[in-house]
C-alpha positions as CSV (number, residue, x, y, z in Angstrom):
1,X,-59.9,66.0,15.2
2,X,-61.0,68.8,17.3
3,X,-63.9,69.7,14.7
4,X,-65.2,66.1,14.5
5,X,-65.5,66.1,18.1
6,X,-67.3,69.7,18.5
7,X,-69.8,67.8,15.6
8,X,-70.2,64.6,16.7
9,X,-71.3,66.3,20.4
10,X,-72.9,68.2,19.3
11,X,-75.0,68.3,16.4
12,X,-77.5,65.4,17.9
13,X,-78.1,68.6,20.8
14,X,-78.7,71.3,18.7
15,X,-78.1,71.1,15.2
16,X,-74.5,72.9,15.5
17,X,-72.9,74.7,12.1
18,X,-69.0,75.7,13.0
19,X,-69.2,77.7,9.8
20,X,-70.4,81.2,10.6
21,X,-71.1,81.8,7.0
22,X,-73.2,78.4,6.7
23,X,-75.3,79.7,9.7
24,X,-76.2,83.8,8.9
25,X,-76.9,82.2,5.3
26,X,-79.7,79.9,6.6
27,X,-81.0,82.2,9.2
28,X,-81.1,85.6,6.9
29,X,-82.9,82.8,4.5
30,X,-85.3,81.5,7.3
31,X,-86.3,84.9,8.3
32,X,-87.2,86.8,11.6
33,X,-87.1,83.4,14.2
34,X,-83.4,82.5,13.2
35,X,-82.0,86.1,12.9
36,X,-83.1,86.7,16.1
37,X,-80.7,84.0,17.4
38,X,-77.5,84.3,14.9
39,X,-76.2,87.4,17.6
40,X,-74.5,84.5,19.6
41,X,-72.7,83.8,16.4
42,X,-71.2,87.4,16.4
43,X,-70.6,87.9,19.7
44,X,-69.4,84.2,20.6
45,X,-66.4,84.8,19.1
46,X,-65.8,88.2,20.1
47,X,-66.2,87.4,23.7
48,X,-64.2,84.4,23.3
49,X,-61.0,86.1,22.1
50,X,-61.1,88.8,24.8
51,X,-61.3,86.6,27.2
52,X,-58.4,84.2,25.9
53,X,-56.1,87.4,25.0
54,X,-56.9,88.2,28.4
55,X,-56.3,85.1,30.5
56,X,-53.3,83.9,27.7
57,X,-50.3,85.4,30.4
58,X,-52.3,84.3,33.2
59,X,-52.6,80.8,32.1
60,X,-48.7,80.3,30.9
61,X,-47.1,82.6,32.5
62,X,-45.4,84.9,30.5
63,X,-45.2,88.5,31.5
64,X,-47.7,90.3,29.3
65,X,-45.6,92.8,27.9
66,X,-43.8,89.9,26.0
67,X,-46.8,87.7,24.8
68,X,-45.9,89.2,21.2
69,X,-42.4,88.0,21.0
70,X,-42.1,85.1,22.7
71,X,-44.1,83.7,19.6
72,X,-42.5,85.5,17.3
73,X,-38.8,86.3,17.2
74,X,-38.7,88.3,14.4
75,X,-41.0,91.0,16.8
76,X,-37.6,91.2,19.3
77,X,-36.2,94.7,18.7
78,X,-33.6,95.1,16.1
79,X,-31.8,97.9,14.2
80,X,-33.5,100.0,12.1
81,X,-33.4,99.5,8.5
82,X,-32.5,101.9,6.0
83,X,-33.5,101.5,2.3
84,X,-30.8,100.9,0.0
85,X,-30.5,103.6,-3.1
């Protein structure tokens, strides 16, 4: 649902590709004009996960140290494993 609404917004604005490979295709195919805007495509992204990775324990409140295993269990600390012979 989320990426019909991100289209239907958007695509009467600007023309809007969610498919990074769909867009550097076109633009390396159009030439020097379109290249010259596909950096926001690399760097969107980037930016965007720094800034949720960073803001994550903020926003929910979990001390940062256990971001990793309060989604995942299995990360907890358990006993070593030796491999059987």
């Amino acid at each position: 649902m989320g990426l019909t609404v991100i289209h239907l917004a958007s695509i009467p604005v600007d023309g809007t590709s969610v498919n990074p490979v769909r867009s550097l295709g076109v633009a390396w195919y159009a030439g020097s004009a379109a290249l010259s805007q596909v950096w926001l495509f690399i760097v969107g992204p980037i930016i965007g996960a720094v800034i949720a990775g960073a803001t994550y324990a903020l926003i929910t409140g979990a001390p940062s140290a256990d971001v990793g295993v309060a989604q995942n269990p299995e990360l907890e600390s358990r006993p070593a494993q030796t491999p059987n012979r």
